[in-house]
N, C-alpha and C positions, 0 to 999 in steps of 0.2 A: 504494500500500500504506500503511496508516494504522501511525502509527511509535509505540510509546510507549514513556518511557524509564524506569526504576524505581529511585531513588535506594533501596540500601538495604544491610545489612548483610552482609560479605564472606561469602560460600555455604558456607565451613565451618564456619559459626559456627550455620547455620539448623537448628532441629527438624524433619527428613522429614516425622515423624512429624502434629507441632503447628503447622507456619509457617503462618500465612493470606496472606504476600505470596507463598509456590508456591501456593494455589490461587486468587491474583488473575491472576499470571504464567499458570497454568494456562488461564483461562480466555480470556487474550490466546490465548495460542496454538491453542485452539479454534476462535479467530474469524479467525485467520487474521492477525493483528495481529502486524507484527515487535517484538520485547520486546529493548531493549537496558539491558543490566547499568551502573550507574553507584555506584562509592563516595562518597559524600562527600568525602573529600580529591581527585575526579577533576574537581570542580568550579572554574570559575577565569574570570576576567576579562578581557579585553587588546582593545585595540581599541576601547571601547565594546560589545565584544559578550560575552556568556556561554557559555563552552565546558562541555564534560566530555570528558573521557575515557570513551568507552565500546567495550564490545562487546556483538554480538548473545549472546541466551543463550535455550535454548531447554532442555526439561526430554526427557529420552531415553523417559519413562514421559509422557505429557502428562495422563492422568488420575489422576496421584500415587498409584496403587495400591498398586503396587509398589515406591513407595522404599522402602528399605533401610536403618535406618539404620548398618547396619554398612559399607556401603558410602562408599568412599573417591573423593572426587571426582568427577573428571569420567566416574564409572559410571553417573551420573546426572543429566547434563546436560553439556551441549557450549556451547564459547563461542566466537567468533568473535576476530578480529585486534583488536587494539585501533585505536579510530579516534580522532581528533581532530572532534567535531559541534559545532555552535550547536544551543542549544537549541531556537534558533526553527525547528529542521527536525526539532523533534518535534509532533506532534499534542497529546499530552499527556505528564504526567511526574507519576509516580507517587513521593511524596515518604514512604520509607516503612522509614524511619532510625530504629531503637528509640535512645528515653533514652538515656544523659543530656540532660536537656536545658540544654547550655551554652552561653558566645558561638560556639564552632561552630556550635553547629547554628542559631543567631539567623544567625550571618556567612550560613551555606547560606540563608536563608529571604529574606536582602538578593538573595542573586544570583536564588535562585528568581524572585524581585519582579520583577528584569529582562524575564524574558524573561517573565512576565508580561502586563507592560504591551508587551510586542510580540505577543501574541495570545496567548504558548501557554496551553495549559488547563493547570493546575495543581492537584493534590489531595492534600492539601490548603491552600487557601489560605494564603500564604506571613504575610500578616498576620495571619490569625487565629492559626496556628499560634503564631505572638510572644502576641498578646493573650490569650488562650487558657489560662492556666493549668489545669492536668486538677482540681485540688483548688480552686481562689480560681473559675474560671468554674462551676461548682457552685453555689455561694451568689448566684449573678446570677437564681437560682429557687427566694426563702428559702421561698416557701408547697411546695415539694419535700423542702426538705430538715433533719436534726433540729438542735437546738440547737447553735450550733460560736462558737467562738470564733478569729480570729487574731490575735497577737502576737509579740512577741519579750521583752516586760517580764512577770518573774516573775511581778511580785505582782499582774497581770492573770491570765495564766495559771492562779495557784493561785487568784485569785476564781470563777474559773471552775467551776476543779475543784469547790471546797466549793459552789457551789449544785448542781453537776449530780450531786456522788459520785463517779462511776462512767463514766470518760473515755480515751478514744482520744486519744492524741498522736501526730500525725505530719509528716513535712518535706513541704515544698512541692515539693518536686523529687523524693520518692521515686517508687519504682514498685518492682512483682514483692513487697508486702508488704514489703517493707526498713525499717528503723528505724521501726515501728510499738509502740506500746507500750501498754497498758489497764491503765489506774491509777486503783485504787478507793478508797475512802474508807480515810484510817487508814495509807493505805501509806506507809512510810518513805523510798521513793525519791524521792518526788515530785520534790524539788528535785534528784538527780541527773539525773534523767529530763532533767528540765526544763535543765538547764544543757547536757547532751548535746545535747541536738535545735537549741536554739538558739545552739550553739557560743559560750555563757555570754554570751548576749543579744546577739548579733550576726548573726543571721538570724531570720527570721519564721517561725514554726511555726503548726498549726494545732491545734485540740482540740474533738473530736464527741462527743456524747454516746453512750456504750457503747451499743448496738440489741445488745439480748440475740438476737433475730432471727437474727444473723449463725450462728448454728447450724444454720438450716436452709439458709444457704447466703447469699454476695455474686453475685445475681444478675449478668451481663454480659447488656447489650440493645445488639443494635448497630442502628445507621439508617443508612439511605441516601437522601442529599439528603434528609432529614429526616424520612423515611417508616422506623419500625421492623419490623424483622423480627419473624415470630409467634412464634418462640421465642427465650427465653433461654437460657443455660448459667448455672445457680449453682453456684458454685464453693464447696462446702462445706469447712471446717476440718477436720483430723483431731485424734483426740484427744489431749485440753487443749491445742490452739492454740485463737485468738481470728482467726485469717488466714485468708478462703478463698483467697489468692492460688493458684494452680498451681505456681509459684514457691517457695513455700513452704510444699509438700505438700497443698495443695486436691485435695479429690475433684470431677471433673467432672458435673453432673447436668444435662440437659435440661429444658425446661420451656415450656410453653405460659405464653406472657404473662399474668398477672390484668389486671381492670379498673383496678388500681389503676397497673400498668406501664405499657398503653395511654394512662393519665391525664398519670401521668409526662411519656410520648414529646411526648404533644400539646403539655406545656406548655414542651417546649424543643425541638423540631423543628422549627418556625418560626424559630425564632432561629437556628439550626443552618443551615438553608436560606439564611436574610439573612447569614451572614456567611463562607457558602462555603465549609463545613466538609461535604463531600460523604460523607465515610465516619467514623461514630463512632460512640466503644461509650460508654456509659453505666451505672453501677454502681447497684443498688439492694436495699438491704440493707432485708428486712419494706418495710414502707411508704417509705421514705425512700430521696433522691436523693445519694446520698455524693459520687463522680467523674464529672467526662465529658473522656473518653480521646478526646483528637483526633489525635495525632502519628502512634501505630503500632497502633489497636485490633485485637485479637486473636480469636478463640474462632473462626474462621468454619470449620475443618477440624472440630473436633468436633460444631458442629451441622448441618453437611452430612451428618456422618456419621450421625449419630441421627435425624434427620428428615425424610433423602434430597433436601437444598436444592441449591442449587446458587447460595451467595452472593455469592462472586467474580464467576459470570455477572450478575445482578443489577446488582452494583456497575459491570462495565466497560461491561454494555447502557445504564446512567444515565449513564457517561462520554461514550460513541456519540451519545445524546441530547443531550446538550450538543453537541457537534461537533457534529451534522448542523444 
């Protein structure tokens, strides 16, 4: 029986409604694949070898139709004993731990490393996930993406502002839209803005130029093994926000890819491929390459659902393929 073990967020914390790791889970369970539950802190060392703590977990609905979210616990999925496993007597392990991303989640990606290098398959890869920044590996495809700037020194930052006008400042470590700010010509915050983000020049921040665009929506593209799926989810703003995050009240909208998003995928898919980064969403706002979300990409329950996919299958039959 092929085993996989899915590093990720404790079960009542998860959206029924929204999770893509229940319909990656889901589609293990389709294929007959045992899915065993692992926290973060279940991860541990001794011996020269890598344990976790897990248990089996299986969903009581397996085509997530029917969850509930008013439903409390285990109404909706069953967990087994807890066991003591090495990782090496997993097939694969599904690394799939929303932000922050701190020395935890680095310390997790050391041990992931382990058992690694003793065969198991990992996704996604434990070093890129380090190397990887969702905002700083973005600009590693400057012919994708709009004018940006990163620093920590003010009087960089406000050079910036004053050529571009009309700027997005945001942390390197954000997500879900958080501490995002668009600041235009003439605005008097600038320098608080500025001293906030950078915790008064002691962290690096970034600065894009404002894509009026983002009105018609922050597209989300996601790949696999480096191959983009046909449609997007743009996550459009509500009004007078500047955010399509979901998180931050974005309307969901579907959408077939343009030519110009195919273009995108091509010109980082390849890279994506070479550095073992099997499942990622990528952000593109009008023309341009803003994020690529490698740690916990999301959107894969809403475009199932608008355009009857089946993503999770996709991504574990690409896991299957590796194994065999």
């Amino acid at each position: 029986m092929t085993k996989f073990a899915v590093i990720m967020d404790p079960l009542n914390t998860l959206s029924l409604k929204k999770d893509s790791t229940l319909a990656i889970i889901r589609a293990c369970q389709l294929r007959n694949i045992d899915v065993y539950y692992v926290n973060q802190s279940d991860l541990h060392l001794m011996d020269e070898q890598v344990y976790a703590i897990m248990r089996t977990l299986r969903l009581t609905d397996p085509f997530c139709q029917n969850l509930d979210p008013a439903l409390a616990g285990q109404t909706w999925y069953t967990l087994g004993e807890e066991e003591r496993i090495a990782l090496t007597e997993m097939d694969a392990i599904l690394m799939r731990k929303d932000p922050p991303f701190d020395m935890e989640y680095v310390y997790s990606t050391y041990l992931l490393e382990r058992a690694e290098a003793q065969g198991v398959l990992v996704a996604n890869k434990p070093q890129s996930l380090r190397d990887c920044n969702e905002k700083l590996f973005a600009t590693a495809f400057p012919q994708c993406g709009p004018p940006l700037v990163v620093s920590r020194r003010a009087e960089i930052l406000k050079a910036f502002h004053t050529r571009e006008k009309n700027v997005i400042f945001k942390k390197l470590d954000g997500m879900g839209g958080a501490s995002i700010f668009r600041v235009m010509q003439g605005d008097p915050n600038l320098s608080v803005v500025l001293e906030t983000l950078t915790n008064h020049g002691q962290e690096q921040i970034m600065g894009q130029l404002y894509l009026p665009e983002i009105a018609d929506g922050d597209k989300r593209i996601l790949l696999i093994d480096g191959e983009p799926i046909p449609y997007a989810l743009a996550r459009i703003p509500s009004a007078g926000e500047t955010r399509g995050n979901l998180a931050a009240g974005g309307r969901a909208e579907g959408r077939a890819l343009t030519d110009r998003d195919r273009w995108i995928a091509e010109q980082v898919g390849p890279e994506l491929k070479r550095r073992g980064l099997i499942f990622v969403g990528i952000d593109v706002i009008g023309d341009y390459l803003t994020e690529i979300n490698v740690t916990c990409p999301t959107c894969i329950r809403q475009l199932d659902e608008q355009f009857s996919l089946d993503i999770g299958g996709q991504l574990v039959e690409s896991l299957l393929a590796k194994l065999a």
